[in-house]
PLY file of the C-alpha trace (Angstrom):
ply
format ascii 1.0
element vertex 194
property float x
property float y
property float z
element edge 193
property int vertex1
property int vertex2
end_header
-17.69 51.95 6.43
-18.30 52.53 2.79
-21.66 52.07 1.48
-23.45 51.71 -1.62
-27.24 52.80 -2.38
-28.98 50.04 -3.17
-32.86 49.53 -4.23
-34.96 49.05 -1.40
-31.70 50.78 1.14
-28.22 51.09 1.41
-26.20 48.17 1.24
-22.65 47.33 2.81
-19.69 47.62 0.45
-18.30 44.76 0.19
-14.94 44.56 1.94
-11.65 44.80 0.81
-9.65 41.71 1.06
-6.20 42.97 0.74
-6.63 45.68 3.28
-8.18 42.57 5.49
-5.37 40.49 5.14
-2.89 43.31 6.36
-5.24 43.08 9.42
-4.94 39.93 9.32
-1.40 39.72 8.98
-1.32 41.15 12.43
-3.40 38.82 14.18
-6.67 41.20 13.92
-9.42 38.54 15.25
-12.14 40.84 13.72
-10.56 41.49 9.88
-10.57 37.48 9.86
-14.33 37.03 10.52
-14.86 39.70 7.41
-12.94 37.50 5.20
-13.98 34.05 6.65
-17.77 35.75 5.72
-16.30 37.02 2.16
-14.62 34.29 0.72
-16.12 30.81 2.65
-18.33 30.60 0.02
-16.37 30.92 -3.34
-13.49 28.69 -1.88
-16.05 26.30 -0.64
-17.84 26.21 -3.75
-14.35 25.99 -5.90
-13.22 22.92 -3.28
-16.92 20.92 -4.17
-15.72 21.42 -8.17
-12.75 19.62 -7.25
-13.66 17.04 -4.81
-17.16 16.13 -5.58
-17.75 15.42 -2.06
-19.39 17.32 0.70
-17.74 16.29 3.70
-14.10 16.04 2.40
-15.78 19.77 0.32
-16.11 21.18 4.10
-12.55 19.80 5.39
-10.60 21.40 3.04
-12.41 24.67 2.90
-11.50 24.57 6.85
-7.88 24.21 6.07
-7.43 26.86 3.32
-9.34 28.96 5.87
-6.76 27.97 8.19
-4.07 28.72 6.25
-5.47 32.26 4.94
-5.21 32.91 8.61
-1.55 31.60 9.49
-0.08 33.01 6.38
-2.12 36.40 5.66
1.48 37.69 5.96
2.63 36.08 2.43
-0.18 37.44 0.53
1.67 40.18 -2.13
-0.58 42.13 -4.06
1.61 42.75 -6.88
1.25 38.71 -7.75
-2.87 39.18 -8.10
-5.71 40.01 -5.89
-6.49 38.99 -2.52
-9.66 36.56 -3.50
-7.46 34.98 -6.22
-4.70 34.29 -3.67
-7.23 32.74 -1.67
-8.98 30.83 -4.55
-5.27 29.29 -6.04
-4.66 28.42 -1.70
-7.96 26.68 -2.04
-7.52 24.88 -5.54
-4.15 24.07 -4.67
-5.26 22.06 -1.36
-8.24 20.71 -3.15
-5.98 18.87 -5.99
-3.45 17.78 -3.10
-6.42 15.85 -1.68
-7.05 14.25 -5.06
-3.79 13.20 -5.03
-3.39 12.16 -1.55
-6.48 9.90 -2.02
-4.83 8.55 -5.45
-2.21 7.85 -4.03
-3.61 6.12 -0.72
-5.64 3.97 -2.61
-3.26 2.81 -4.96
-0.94 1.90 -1.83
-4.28 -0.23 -0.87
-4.74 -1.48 -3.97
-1.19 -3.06 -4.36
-1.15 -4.27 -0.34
-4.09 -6.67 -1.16
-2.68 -7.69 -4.86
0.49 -8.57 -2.80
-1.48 -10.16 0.39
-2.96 -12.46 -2.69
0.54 -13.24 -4.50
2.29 -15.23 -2.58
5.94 -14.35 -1.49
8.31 -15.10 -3.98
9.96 -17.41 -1.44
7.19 -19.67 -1.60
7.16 -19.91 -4.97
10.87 -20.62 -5.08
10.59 -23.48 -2.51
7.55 -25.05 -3.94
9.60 -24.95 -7.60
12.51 -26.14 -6.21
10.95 -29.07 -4.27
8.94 -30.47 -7.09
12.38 -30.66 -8.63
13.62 -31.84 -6.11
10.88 -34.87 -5.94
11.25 -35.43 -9.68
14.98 -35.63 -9.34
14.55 -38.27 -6.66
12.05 -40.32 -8.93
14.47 -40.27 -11.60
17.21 -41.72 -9.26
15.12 -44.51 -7.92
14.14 -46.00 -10.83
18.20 -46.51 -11.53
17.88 -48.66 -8.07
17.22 -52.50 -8.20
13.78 -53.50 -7.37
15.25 -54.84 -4.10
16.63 -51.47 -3.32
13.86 -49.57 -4.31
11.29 -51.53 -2.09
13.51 -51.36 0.95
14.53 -47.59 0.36
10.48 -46.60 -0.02
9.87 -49.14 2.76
12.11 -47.57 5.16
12.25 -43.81 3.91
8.60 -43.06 2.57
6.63 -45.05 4.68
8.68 -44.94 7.83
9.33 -48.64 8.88
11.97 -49.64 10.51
14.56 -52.31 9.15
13.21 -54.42 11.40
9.97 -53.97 10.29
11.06 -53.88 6.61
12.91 -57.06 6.92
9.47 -59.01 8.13
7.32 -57.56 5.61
9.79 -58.37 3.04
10.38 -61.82 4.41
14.56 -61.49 4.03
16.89 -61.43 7.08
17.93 -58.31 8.82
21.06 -57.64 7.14
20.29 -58.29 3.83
18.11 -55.63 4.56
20.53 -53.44 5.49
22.68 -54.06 3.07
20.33 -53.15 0.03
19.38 -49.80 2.10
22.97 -48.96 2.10
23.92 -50.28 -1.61
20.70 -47.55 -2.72
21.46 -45.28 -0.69
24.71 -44.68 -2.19
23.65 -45.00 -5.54
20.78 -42.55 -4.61
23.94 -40.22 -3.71
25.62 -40.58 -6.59
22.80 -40.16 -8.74
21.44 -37.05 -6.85
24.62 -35.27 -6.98
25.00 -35.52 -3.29
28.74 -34.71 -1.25
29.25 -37.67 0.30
0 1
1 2
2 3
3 4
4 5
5 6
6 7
7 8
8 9
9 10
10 11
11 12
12 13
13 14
14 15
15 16
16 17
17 18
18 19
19 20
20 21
21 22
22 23
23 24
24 25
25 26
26 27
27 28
28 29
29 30
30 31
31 32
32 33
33 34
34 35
35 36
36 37
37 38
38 39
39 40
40 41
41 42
42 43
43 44
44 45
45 46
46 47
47 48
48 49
49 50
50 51
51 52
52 53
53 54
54 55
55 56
56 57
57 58
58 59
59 60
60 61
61 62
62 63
63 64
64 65
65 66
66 67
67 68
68 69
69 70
70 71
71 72
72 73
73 74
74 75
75 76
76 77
77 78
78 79
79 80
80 81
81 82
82 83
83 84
84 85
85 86
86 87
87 88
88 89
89 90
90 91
91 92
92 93
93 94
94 95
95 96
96 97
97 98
98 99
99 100
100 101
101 102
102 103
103 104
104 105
105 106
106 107
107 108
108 109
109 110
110 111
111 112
112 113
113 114
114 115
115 116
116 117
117 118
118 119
119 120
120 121
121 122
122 123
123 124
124 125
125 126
126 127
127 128
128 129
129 130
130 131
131 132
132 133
133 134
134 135
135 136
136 137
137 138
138 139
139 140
140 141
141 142
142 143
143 144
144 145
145 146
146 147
147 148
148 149
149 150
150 151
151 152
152 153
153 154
154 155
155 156
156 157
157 158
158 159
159 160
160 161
161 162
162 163
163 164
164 165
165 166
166 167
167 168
168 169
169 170
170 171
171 172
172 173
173 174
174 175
175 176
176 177
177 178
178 179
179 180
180 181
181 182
182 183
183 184
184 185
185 186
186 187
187 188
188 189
189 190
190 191
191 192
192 193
């Protein structure tokens, strides 16, 4: 072990990461703990920058730790040293949280906007039906008054002829006769196949 006077003794060196991730690299329990000890606080303190928040801070300093440890292997000191490849692992997983949680609550955030708007269906139907009502409005005023009363007598209110007939004090048949006559015109007027 290499060691370094220091004022009141002699203090450890600190280690060398790159040699530690070699050991690493071949599943040495031991060269792990070093760097877990070395670099858990920088990465956790770069994480906190990033995520402002201590528990999510602590997650993702557990996965970069995670990931020092499964891919040691990939580290190349030609691209940088060993505590910056650990740092950009770090700041890399800490922005990919950001944007996970973006993008999570945007997906929330349009779910209830659409939960509140209703389907587009609905709106179609409840267009097309007050069209629809208007259009058969327009078509019974073009009715006699005879026709009109027995249609809306029959149709809107539910009577039956029979029952249409007694309130409008005219024999069965006529009644019948005037539903049919509107009816028809109705038809016509509507647009309706026959």
């Amino acid at each position: 072990m290499n060691e370094v006077v220091h004022i009141g003794g002699i203090a450890p060196a600190p280690p060398d990461l790159q040699e530690l991730l070699g050991k690493v690299a071949r599943g040495d329990r031991d060269a792990f703990g070093l760097i877990y000890d070395a670099v858990c606080g920088p990465v956790l303190g770069l994480v906190r920058a990033v995520l402002r928040d201590p528990a999510q801070s602590e997650e993702v300093t557990q996965e970069v730790l995670i990931q020092v440890w499964r891919g040691a292997a990939r580290f190349q000191a030609s691209r940088g040293s060993a505590m910056t490849w650990v740092l950009t692992l770090a700041h890399r997983r800490a922005v990919d949280r950001v944007r996970s949680a973006q993008a999570s609550s945007d997906r929330e955030r349009k779910a209830a906007m659409l939960e509140q708007t209703p389907a587009y269906d609905e709106v179609t139907e409840e267009v097309e039906s007050r069209l629809e009502r208007e259009q058969v409005r327009r078509c019974l005023r073009t009715l006699t008054e005879l026709q009109r009363q027995s249609v809306t007598l029959a149709y809107y209110r539910g009577l039956a002829y029979r029952e249409v007939a007694e309130l409008l004090a005219v024999p069965l048949g006529t009644v019948k006769t005037r539903l049919r006559d509107g009816l028809i015109r109705l038809r016509d007027c509507l647009g309706v196949g026959a």
